[in-house]
C-alpha positions in Angstrom: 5.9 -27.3 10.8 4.9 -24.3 8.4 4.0 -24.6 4.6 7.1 -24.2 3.0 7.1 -22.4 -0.5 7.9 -25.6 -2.1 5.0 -27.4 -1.0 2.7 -24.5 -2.1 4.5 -24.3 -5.8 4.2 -27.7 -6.2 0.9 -28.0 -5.9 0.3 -25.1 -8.2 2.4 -27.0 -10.8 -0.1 -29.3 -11.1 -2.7 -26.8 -12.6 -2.4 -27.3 -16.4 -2.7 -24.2 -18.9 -4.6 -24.9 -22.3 -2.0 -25.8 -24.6 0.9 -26.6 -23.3 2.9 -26.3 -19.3 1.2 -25.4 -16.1 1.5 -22.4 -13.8 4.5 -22.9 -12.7 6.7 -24.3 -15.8 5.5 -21.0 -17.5 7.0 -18.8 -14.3 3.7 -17.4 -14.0 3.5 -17.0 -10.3 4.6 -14.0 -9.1 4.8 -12.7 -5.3 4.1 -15.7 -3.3 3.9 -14.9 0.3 3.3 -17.5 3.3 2.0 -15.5 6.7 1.8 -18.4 9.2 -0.2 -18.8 12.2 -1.6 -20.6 15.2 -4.7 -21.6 13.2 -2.8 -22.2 9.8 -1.2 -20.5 7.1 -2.2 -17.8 4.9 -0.9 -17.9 1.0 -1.2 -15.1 -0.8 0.1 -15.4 -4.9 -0.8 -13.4 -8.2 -1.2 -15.5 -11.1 0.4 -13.2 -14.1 -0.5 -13.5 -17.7 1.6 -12.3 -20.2 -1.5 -10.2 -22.0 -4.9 -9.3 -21.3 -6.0 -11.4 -23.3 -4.4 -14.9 -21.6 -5.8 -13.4 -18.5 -9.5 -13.9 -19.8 -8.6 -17.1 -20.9 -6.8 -18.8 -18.0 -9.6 -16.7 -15.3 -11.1 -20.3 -14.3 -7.4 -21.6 -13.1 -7.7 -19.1 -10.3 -10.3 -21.0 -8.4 -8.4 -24.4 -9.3 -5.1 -23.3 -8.0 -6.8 -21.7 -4.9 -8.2 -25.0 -3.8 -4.9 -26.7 -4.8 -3.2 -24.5 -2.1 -5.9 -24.6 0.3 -5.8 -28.8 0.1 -2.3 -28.5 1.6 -1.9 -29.8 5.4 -1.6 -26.8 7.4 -3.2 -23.8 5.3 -6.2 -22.4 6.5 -6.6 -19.3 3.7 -5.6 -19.0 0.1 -5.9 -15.2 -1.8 -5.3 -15.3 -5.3 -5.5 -12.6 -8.2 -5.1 -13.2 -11.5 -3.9 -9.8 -13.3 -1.3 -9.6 -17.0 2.0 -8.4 -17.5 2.2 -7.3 -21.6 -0.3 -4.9 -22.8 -3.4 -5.9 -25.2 -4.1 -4.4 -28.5 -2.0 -0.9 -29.4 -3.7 2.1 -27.6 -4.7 5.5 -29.5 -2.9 8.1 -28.7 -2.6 10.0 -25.3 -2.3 13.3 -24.4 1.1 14.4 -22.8 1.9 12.8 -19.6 -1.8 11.1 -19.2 -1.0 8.0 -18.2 -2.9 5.0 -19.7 -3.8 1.7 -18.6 -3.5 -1.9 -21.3 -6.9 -0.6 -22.6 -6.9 2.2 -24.3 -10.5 3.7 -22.7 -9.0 3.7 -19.7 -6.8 7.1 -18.9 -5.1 8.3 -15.5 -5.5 11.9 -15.1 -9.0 13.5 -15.5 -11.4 15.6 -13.9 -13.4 14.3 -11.0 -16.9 13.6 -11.7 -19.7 15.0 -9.6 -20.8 13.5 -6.3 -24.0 13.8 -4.0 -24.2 12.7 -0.5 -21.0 13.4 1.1 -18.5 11.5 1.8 -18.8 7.8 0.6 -17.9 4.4 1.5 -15.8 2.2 -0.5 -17.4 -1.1 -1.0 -15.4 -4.1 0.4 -13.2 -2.3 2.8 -14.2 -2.3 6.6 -11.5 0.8 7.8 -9.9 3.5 5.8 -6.8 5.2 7.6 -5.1 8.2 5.5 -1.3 8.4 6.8 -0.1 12.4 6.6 2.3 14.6 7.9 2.8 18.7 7.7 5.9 18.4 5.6 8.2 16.2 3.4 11.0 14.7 4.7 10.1 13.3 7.8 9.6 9.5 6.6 5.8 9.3 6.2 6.1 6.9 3.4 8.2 4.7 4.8 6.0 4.2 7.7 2.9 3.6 5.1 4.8 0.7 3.6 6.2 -0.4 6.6 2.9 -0.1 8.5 1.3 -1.8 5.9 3.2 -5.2 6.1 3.3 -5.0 9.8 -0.4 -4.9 9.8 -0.7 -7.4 6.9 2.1 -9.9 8.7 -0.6 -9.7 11.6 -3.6 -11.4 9.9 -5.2 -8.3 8.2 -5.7 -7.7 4.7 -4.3 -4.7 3.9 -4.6 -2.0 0.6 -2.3 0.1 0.5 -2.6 3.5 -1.8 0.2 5.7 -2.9 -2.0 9.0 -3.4 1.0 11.0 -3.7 0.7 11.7 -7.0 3.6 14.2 -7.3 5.9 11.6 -5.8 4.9 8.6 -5.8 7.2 6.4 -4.1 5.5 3.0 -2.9 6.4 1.3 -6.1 10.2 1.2 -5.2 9.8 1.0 -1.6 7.5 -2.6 -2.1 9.7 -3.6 -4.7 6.8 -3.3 -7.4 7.7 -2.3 -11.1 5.0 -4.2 -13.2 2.2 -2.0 -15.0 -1.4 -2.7 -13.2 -3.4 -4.6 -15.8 -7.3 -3.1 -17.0 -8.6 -6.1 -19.1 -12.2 -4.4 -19.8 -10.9 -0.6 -19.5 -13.0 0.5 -16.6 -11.1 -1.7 -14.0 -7.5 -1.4 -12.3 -6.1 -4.3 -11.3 -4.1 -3.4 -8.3 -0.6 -5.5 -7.4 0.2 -7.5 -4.0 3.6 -7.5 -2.6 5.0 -8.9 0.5 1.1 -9.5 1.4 -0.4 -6.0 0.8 -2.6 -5.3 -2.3 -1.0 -1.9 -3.6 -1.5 0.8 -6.2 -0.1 4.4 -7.2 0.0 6.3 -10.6 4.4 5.5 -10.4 3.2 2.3 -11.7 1.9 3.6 -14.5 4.7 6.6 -15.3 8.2 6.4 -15.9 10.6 5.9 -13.1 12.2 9.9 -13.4 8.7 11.0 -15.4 7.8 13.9 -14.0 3.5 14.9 -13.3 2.6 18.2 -14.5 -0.8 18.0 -14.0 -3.4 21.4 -12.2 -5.3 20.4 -9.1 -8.5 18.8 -11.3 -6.5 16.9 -12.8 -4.9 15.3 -9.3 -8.0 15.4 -8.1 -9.7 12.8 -10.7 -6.7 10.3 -10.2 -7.1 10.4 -6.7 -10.5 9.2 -7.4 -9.7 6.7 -10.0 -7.1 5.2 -8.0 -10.0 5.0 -4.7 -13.0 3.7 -7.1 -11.5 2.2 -10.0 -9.4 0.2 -8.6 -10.4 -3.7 -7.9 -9.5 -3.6 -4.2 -11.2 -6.3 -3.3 -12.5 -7.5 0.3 -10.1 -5.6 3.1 -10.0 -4.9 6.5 -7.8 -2.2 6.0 -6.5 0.4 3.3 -3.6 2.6 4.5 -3.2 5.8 2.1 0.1 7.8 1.6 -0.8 11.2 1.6 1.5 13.2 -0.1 2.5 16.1 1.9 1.3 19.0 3.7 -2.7 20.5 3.6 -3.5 20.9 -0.1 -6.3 19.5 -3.1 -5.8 15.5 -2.4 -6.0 15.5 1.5 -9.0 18.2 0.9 -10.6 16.1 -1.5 -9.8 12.8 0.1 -11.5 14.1 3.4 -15.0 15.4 2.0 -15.1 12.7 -0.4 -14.9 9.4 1.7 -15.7 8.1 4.6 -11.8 8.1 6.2 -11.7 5.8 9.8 -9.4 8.0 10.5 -5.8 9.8 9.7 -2.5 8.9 11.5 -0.3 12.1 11.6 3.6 11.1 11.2 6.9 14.2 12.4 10.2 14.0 13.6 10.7 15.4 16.9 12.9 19.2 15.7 10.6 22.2 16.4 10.3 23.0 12.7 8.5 19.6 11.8 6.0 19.8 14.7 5.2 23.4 13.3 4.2 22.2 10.3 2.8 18.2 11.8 0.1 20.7 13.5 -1.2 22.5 10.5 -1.9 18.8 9.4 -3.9 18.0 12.3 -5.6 21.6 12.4 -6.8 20.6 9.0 -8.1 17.2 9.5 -10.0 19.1 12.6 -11.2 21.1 10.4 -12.3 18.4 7.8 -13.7 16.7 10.7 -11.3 13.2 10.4 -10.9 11.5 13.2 -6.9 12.2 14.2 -6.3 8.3 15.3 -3.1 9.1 16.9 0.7 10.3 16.4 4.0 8.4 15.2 7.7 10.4 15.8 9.5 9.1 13.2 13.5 9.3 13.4 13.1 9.4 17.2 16.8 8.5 17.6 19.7 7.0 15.1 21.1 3.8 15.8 25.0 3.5 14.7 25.0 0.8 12.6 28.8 0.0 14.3 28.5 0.4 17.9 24.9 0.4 18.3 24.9 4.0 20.1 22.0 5.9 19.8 22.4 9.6 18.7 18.7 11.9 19.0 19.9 14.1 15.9 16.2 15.4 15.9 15.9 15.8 19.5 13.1 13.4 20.9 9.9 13.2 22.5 8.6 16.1 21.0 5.7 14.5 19.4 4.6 12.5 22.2 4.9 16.0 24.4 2.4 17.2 21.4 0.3 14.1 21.5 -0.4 14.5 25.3 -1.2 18.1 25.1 -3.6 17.6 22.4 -5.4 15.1 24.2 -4.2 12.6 21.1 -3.1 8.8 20.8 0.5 8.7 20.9 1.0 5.7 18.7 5.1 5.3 19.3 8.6 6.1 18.3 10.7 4.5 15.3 14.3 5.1 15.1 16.4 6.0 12.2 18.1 3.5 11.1 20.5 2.7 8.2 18.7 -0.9 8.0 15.6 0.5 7.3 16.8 3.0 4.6 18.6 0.3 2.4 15.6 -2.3 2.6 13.4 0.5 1.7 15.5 1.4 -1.2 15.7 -2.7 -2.6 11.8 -3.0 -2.6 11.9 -5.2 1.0 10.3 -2.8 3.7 12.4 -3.9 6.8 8.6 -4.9 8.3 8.7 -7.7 5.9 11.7 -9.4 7.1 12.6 -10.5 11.0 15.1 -7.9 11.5 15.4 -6.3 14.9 14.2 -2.8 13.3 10.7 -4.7 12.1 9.8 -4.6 16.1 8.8 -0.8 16.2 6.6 -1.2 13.4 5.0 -4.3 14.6 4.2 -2.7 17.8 2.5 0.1 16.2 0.5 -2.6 14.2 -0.4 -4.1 17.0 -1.5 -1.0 18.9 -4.1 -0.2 16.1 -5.5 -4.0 16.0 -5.8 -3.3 19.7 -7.3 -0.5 19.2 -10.0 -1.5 17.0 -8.6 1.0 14.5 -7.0 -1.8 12.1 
């Protein structure tokens, strides 16, 4: 029998907080997740403060409530992180649409500093796998998230990284709306959700705040969000390109050491047109292309079940074998997987029959040695 999420809380309940309550009583455990397995369970939880301050100060529960958890019959890892919901003392003043972090040395939004040497690694993270396509439109964040929790669900530890900085998206499609904490203003604490550690600047903007913001400026995010950001030990981070062939995938390519780049189009001859100028580029860049997804492959009437190729189909795989490419599968278009991206609960989170294509894709890249 698996650990239930009872079990797990009410051990954590018994971890005291100076003062007065425990972990629980105070509701601050936030995105419990329980990934079982043959050789036991994973538990993955966020302990959230309500300031930057309490987070200093209740840092040595982590390590209690970790082995609390990992006493429990049955669970065989525990990941914790300890990050704070209400901001510390009152920043300065920003510049327009710079977003800012709890402390107030910390800003979102500058130029990138200089860097010798090439690309570089990021410490703690075994495989890096950015996720583009030639256009917008064709679902390539939706796969990230989906991919994501699919590959988490399987045993890996997963980052994923919204780097479309235009658009970010991730944050309503994990169901994530908290601001990332930065106790000692050179840190980001990054957010777990449905077993994936996560960041992107949407986080740290308004919902419909618009980024207006030259390519320097998007380029020193994108590397604040990669080295800033407390990603811990990973076996994979997954990063949502935004789209097409411009400053982040150019600067993203030359300046770190990418495993590889999964190119995501819909079968219609218009989005393979442009799908090819992405994987021109990354030729070019000299990333590793580690395969092909054709998203929307077919639409699946959520009444009778009959499927409808709106897109045509099998365009990409034709692509894929021409090119001499991995063709990493097809994914349908689906109602299902629309709404449960739009409430926060990627449909690879739940056991719907939709999760299946993305599982096998996850499973093709463990396989694979990619993931």
């Amino acid at each position: 029998m698996g650990v239930s999420r009872e079990t797990v809380m009410a051990a954590l309940a018994g971890i005291n907080l100076p003062g007065d309550g425990n972990l629980v009583s105070q509701d601050m455990i936030r995105a419990l997740t329980i990934d079982d397995a043959d050789d036991g369970a994973t538990v993955r939880f966020v302990i959230e403060a309500p300031s930057p301050d309490a987070a200093r100060q209740i840092a040595p529960l982590q390590s209690l409530a970790e082995a609390a958890v990992r006493a429990l019959p049955g669970v065989a890892a525990v990941q914790a992180v300890t990050t704070a919901h209400g901001p510390a003392a009152k920043p300065a003043a920003t510049s327009q649409n710079t977003p800012s972090l709890n402390a107030p040395s910390l800003k979102i939004g500058q130029h990138p500093t200089p860097q010798q040497g090439g690309p570089q690694k990021l410490t703690g993270i075994d495989r890096i796998i950015a996720i583009g396509s030639g256009k917008g439109g064709v679902g390539k964040s939706t796969v990230s998230s989906n991919l994501a929790v699919a590959l988490a669900r399987q045993g890996r530890r997963v980052g994923l990284l919204d780097a479309d900085i235009y658009g970010p998206s991730q944050p309503r499609m994990m169901g994530v709306s908290r601001r990332p904490a930065s106790p000692d203003g050179k840190i980001i604490e990054p957010i777990v959700a449905h077993g994936v550690t996560m960041m992107s600047l949407g986080l740290m903007l308004k919902e419909d705040e618009a980024v207006i913001w030259r390519g320097p400026m998007i380029m020193g995010a994108l590397q604040q969000l990669l080295t800033q950001v407390a990603w811990g030990e990973l076996d994979i981070l997954l990063i949502d390109l935004p789209p097409g062939t411009g400053d982040i995938q150019l600067t993203l390519c030359q300046r770190t050491q990418l495993t590889g780049a999964i190119v995501v189009s819909t079968p219609q001859d218009v989005a393979l047109l442009d799908a090819r100028k992405a994987l021109d580029m990354f030729l070019k860049l000299k990333t590793p292309v580690l395969g092909l997804i054709e998203n929307m492959s077919t639409f699946c009437c959520p009444n009778c079940g009959h499927e409808t190729q709106i897109f045509g189909h099998g365009g990409v795989k034709a692509d894929a074998a021409r090119l001499d490419l991995p063709f990493l599968g097809e994914l349908p278009l689906t109602l299902a997987v629309r709404e449960a991206g739009d409430s926060g609960t990627p449909i690879a989170a739940t056991d719907a029959p939709e999760a299946e294509a993305y599982a096998r894709i996850a499973h093709r890249l463990i396989a694979g040695g990619m993931a």
